[in-house]
N, C-alpha and C positions, 0 to 999 in steps of 0.2 A: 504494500500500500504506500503510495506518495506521500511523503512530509507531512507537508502544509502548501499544498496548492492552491491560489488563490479561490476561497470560496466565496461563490457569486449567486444571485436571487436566482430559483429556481433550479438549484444542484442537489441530486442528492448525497446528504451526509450522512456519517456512522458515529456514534459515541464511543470512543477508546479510552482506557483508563492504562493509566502508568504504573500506577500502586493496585498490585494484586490484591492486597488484604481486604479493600472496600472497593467494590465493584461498582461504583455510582458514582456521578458527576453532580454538582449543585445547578439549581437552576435558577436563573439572575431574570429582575423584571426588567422594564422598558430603561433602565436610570442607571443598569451595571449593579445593581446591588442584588444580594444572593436572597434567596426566601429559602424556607422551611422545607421545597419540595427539591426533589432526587430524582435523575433520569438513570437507569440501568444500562451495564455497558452493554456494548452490541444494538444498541434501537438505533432504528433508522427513521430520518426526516427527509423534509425538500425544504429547503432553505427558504422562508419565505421573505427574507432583509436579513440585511448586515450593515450597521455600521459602527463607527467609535465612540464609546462616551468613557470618560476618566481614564483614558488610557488604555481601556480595554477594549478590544473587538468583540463584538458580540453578535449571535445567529439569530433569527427569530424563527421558531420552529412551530409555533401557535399560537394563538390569540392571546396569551399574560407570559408564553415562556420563552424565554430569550436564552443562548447555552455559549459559553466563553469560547472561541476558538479553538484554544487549545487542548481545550476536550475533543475538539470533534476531527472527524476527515472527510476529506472529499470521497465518494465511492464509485 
């Protein structure tokens, strides 16, 4: 699997986790900041937006769920 290939509206993405132990990634709302909810690795989206806030790139994967880059991959 690619790096980090520029991920663009309408790709589909994978959730990969680095740390075996906890198999979930956090999920950040519209503002870069994290909530309460967890996506599992291996789930797949379609990118619905991407863009910057505080320094972070962030995916929009549904209507309140936004997932940091770095979690994810292009597929």
């Amino acid at each position: 699997m690619p790096e980090n290939p520029t991920i663009k509206k309408g790709n589909r993405i994978m959730v990969v986790v680095k740390d075996t132990k906890k198999q979930t990634v956090a999920v950040y709302n519209k503002d870069a900041k994290k909530t309460n909810q967890t996506v599992k690795m291996g789930s797949e989206f379609t990118a619905k937006a991407v863009k910057k806030v505080n320094g972070k790139k962030i995916v929009k994967v549904s209507a309140k769920k936004w997932l940091n880059t770095k979690d994810v991959a292009k597929k």
